[in-house]
N, C-alpha and C positions, 0 to 999 in steps of 0.2 A: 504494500500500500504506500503509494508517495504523499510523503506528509508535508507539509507546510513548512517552512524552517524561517526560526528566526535567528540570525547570526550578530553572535556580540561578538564574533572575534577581536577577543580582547587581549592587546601586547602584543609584542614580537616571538615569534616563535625560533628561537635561534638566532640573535643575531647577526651571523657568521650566515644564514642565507639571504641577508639581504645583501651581501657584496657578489659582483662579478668578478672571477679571477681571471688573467688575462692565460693564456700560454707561460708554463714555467721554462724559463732562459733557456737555449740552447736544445729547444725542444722542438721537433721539426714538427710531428703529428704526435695528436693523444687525441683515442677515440675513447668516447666516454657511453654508456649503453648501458639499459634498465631491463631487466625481467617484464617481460609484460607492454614496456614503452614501444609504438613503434616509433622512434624515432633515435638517433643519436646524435650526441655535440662532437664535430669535430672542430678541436682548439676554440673551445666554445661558441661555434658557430651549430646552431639545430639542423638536421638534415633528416630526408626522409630514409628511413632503414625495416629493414623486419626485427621485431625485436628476438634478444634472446630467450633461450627455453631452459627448464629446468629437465635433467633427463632423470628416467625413474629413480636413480639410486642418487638423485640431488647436483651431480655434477653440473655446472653450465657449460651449454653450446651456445653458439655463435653461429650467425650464417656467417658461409666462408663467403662466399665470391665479392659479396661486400665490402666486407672488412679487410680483407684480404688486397683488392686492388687499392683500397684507401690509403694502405698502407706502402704500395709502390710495388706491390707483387705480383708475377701475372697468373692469372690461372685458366688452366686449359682442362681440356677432358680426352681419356687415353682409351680407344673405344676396344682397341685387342684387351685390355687388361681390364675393360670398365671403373675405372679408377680415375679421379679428380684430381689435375697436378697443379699446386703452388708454387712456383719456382718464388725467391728473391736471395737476393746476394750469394748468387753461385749455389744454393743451397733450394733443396727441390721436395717437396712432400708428398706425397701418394696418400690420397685416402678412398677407402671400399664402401657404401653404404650397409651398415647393418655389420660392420668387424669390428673385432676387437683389437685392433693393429693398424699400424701404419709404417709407411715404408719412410726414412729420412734421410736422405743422402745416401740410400742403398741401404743402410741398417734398419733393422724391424723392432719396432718398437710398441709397446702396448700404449693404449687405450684407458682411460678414468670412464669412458663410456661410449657406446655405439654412434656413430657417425647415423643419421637419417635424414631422408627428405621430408620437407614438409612444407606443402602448397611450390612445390618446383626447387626449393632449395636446400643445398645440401648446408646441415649441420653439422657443427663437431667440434669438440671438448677446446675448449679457449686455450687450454695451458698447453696443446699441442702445438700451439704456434710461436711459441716458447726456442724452438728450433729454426726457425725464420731468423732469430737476431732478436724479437721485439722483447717487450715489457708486457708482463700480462699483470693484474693485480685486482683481485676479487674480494667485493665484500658480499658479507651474506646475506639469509634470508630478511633475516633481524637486523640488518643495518644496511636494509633498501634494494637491497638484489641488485645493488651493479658491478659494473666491471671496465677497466681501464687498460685498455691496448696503446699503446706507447712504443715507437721505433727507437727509444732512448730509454735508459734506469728514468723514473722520477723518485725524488726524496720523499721520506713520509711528510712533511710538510706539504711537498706539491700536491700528491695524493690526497691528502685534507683539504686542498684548495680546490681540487676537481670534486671534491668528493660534493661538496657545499656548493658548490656550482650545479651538479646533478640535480642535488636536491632543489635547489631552487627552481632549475626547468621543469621536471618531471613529478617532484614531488614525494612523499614517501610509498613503496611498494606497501602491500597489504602484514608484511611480518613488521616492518618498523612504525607503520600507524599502529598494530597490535601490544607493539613493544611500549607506548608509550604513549597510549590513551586511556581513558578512564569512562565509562557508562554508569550516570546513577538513575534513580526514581527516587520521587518525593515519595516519602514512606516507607520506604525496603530499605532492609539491616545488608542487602546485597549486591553487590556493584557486579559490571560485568568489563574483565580486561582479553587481551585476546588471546593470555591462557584459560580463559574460563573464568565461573565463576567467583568472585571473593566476599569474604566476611567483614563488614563495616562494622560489629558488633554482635556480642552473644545476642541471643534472642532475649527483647526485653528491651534491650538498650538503647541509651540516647542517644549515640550515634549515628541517628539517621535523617537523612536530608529532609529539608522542609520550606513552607514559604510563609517568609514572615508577614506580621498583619500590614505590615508596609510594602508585600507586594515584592521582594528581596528574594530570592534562592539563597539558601543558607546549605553550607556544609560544613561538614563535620571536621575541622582541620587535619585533625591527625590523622585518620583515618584515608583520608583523600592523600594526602602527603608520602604516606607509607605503601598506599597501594599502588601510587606511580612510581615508585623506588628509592621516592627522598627519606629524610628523618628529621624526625619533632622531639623536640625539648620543651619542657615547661618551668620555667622559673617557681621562683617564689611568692613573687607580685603577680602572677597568672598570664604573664606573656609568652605569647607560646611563639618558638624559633621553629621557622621550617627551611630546610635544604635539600632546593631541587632544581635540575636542567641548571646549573652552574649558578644559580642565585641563593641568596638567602634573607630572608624576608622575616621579620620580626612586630605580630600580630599582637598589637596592646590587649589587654585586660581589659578595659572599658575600650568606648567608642571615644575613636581619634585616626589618625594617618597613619599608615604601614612604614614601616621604613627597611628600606632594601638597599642591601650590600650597601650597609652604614649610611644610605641618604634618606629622609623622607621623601616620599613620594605625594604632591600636592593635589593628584589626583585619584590620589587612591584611597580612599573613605573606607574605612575597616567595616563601619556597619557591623558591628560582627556584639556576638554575647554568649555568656559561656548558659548553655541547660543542662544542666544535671550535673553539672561538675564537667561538661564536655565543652572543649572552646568550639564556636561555627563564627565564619564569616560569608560575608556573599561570595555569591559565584564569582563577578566581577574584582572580588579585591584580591580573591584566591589566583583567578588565572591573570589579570595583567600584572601583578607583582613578580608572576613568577615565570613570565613570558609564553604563556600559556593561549591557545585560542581556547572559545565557551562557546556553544552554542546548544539550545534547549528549544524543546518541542513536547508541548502539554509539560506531562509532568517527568519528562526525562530531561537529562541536562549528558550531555558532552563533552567531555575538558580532552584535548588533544593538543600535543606538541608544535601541531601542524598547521596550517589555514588549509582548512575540507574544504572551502567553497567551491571548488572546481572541482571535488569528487564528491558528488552525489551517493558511489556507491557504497559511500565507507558512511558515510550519514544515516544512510536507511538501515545498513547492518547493525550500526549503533541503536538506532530506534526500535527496531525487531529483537535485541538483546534486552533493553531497556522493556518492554512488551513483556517478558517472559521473570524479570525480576521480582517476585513475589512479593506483596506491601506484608511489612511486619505485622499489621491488625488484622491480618489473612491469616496467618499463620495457624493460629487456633480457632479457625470457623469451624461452625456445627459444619455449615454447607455452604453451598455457591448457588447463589438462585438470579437469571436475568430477567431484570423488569421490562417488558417491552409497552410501547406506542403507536399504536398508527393511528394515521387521517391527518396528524395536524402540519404545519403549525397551526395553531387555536389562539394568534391573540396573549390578551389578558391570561386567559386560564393557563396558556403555555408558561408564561413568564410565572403566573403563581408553583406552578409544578416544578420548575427546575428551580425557584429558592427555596422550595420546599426539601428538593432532592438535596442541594448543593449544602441546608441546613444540619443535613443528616449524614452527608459526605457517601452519598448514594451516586453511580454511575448507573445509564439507563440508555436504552436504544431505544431511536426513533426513527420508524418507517415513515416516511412525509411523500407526499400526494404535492407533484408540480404544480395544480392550481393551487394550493394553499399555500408554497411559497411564494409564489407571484402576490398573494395577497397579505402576507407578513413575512418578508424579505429581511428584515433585521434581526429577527431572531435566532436567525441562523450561528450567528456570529457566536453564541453562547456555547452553543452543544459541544464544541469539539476545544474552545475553551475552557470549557470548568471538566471535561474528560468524556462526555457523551458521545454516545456512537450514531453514527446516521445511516438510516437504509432507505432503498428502495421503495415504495407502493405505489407507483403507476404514477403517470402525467395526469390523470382522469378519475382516478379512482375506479378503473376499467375493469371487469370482465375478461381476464386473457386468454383464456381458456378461449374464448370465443369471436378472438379477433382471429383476421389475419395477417400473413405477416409482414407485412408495410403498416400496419396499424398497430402490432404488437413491439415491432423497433420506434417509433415511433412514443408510445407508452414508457417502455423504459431508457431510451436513450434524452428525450426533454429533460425527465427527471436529473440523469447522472448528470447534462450540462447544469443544470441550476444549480445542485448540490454540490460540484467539483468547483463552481466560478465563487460562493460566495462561502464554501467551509474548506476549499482549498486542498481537498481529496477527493478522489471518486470512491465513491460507494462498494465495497464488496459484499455488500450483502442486499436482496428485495424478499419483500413477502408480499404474495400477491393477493392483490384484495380480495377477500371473504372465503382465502385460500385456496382458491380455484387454481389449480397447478397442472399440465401435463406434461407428457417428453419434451412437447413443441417449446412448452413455456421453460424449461428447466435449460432445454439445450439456448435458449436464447440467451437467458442469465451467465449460463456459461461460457457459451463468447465473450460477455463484458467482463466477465471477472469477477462472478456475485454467486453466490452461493445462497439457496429458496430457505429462509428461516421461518417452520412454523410455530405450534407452542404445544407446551403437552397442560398446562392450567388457563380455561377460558372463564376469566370474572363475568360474561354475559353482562359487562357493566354499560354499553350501549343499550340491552334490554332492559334490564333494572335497574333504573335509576333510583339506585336504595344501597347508602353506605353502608346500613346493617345487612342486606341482601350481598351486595357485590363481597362483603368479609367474610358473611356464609357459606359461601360458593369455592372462596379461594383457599383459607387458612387451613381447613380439615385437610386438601389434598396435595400441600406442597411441601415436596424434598430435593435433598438435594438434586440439583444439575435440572432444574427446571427453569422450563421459558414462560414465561409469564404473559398472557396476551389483556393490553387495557388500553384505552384509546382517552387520547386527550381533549376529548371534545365535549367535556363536560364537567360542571363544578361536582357531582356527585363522585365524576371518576378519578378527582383529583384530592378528595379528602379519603376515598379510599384508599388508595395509592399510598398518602401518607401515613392512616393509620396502620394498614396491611406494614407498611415499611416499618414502624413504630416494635409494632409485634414481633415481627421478625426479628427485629435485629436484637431484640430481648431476649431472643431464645438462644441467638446464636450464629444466626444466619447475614452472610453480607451479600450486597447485590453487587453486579458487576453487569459490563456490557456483554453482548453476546459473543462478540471476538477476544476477550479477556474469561469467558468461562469456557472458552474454546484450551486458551491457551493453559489455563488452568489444569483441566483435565488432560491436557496433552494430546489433544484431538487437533488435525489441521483441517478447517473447514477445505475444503474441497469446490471449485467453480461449477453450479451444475447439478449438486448434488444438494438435498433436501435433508433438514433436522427439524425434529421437533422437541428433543431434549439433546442434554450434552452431558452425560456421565461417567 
């Protein structure tokens, strides 16, 4: 699901990528090339290339013929021997696709891994070029998958200066974002890094993120500190010292200025207070102090070494980590029950219903009908705000079953525009009005990406308008992993809702949306495919 992003990228993230390095002296070519990138800097100029591969047992390949003449070497192809030859400086290479050997000035030499084609090009292990004359010099998965070919030695200095050049262009590969980012949720004792998941605190505990009544993301210092790899100190007057990514930043006791690597910093407002004996600062004071970018979406927050802005796909993976993060007042529910919606927005009644939800700290789905947001358009803005989910119920409140199908795309593709322009997602989920479902209508949801949500508890709170009728109907038959069917179009079904909600949560039971009790259970909704419970 692509979510909405709002980017505080706050601070520099390495200051060492914001310099271009030039060519280091005396250095004729230096090719510089990412796992995954296609493209490589030669002498820091960008060029188009295929990039390199990782082969099964982690060695990297190179395409040759590429790198190969970049470097002043010629390469031909020997059709009696079927064999790829590199000649340069008198010295000439043989490689077979699919061997473990290569022939080098007539001596046979092994292989770190098999030479192969791929999309017309022959690959093969970097360090064999090593015999050409050049400079080969690799880092790893975990510190960005590149590699530096060089007709010359470079110093580790120069190396470093390519290296941050790399990163500047290309940015970090998928093991050095993992190495050194951070995924929370407001309410989880559990963050997620790209070894897996981590402990913010025993279960119980104050260390867990939250937002303050000023509207602030607050984290947990310490905890956040230690789980990107730095360390915290805590004085005696309650300043807590963190050191991390070559900074070190000292977070007052009360509210006042950070001050990093012995300066204050005039723009950096701690905002921060200790709960429970735990120190929290905002998101904001935590990553621009510590050269950190922040970006948060609902109630996930992202602290990364990095600027994402230009990888999208390291954002959603973060959000979909964040998704799966269990809220610590979850942890000991009786059960998971989702409260569902359809027909509205409704107005007045709608807005009474989600301060009513938001007072209770209730998430709730809502199936909305394209004429009804055409006629309350604002409301939108709330749902996916305070954590509500949005579905599908037809442009019309249709009959699908019994359209056809220019008239059944039409039903649900109005809707996903409305609700993609003004909540900033598209929809993965519809329920079709008054449940009317067939192959036709299920496979059509499944082209868009929606999965048919029915309910297995029906309040009949559209027929009985009777708060003591609509609780009698509901409370006796609901347990866990149950879909709740109520419609917000009515002041009867909106004090139900509440009380229903009142009861339940006394007993035990917390609601959640439908794609959070999904996630809950460990169930992946499927496009296409029909629920009416989640268990």
């Amino acid at each position: 699901m692509k979510r909405s992003l709002r980017a505080l990228c706050l601070g520099v993230a390495l200051l060492l990528l914001c310099t271009v390095f030039p060519a280091a002296a005396g250095t004729d070519t230096v090719l510089m090339m990412q796992v995954g990138t296609g493209a490589l800097l030669e002498n820091g100029v960008s060029a188009a290339a295929p990039a390199p591969i990782y082969a099964d047992n982690g060695a990297l390949l190179i395409p040759l013929r590429p790198i190969a003449q970049r470097l002043g070497a010629a390469v031909g192809w020997d059709a009696p021997s079927r064999q790829t030859t590199v000649s340069r400086n008198g010295v000439t290479l043989r490689f077979t696709d699919q061997s473990w050997s290569y022939q080098a000035g007539g001596e046979t030499k092994s292989l770190s891994a098999q030479p192969r084609v791929v999309n017309g090009t022959l690959y093969v292990p970097v360090l064999a070029l090593t015999d050409l004359g050049v400079s080969v010099h690799v880092w790893g998965y975990y510190e960005g998958g590149f590699c530096a070919v060089s007709d010359r030695a470079l110093s580790d200095a120069a190396l470093a200066q390519y290296h941050a050049q790399a990163l500047k262009a290309f940015g970090p590969n998928e093991g050095l974002f993992n190495r050194t980012s951070l995924t929370l949720r407001l309410g989880s004792r559990k963050a997620w890094t790209g070894g897996g998941t981590v402990e913010l605190c025993e279960k119980g505990g104050a260390a867990v993120p939250y937002q303050g009544s000023d509207g602030f993301l607050m984290l947990p210092v310490q905890a956040c500190a230690e789980a990107l790899g730095g360390t915290y100190a805590l004085d005696a007057a309650g300043n807590s010292t963190v050191t991390l990514g070559g900074h070190t930043a000292v977070f007052p006791a009360a509210n006042g200025y950070v001050t990093v690597d012995g300066a204050r910093r005039e723009h950096a407002y701690y905002g921060g207070a200790l709960r429970q004996g735990t120190a929290f600062c905002s998101v904001y004071a935590f990553a621009s102090t510590l050269g950190y970018c922040a970006y948060a979406d609902g109630d996930a927050i992202l602290l990364s070494a990095w600027d994402l802005s230009q990888r999208p796909a390291f954002q959603e993976r973060a959000w979909q980590a964040a998704d799966a993060l269990i809220l610590q007042r979850y942890e000991d529910a009786k059960g998971f029950l989702a409260l569902t919606f359809d027909d509205g927005p409704s107005g007045q009644l709608t807005t009474r219903l989600l301060d009513g939800l938001k007072a209770r700290g209730v998430h709730a789905t809502f199936f909305l009908c394209d004429y009804r947001i055409q006629t309350y358009p604002g409301i939108l803005g709330r749902y996916r705000a305070e954590g509500h989910e949005v579905g599908n119920h037809s442009a019309n409140h249709a009959t699908l079953t019994a359209c056809g199908a220019e008239k059944l795309a039409s039903e649900l593709d109005a809707t996903n525009r409305s609700i993609t322009r003004l909540c900033g997602a598209a929809p993965t989920l519809m329920r079709p009005p008054g449940g009317a479902y067939n192959q036709t209508v299920l496979s059509a949801a499944g082209a868009r990406g929606m999965s048919c949500i029915m309910w297995s508890v029906d309040t009949l709170d559209w027929k009985n308008r009777n708060v003591s009728a609509i609780l009698q109907r509901a409370l006796p038959n609901v347990r866990d992993g149950d879909i709740i069917l109520m419609h917000d179009m009515y002041s009867t079904s909106v004090d139900a809702a509440l009380s229903m909600i009142d009861t339940l949560q006394a007993q035990g039971y917390v609601f959640v949306t439908v794609s959070e009790l999904a996630q809950l259970k460990g169930v992946s909704l499927q496009p296409g495919a029909s629920y009416s419970s989640i268990r």
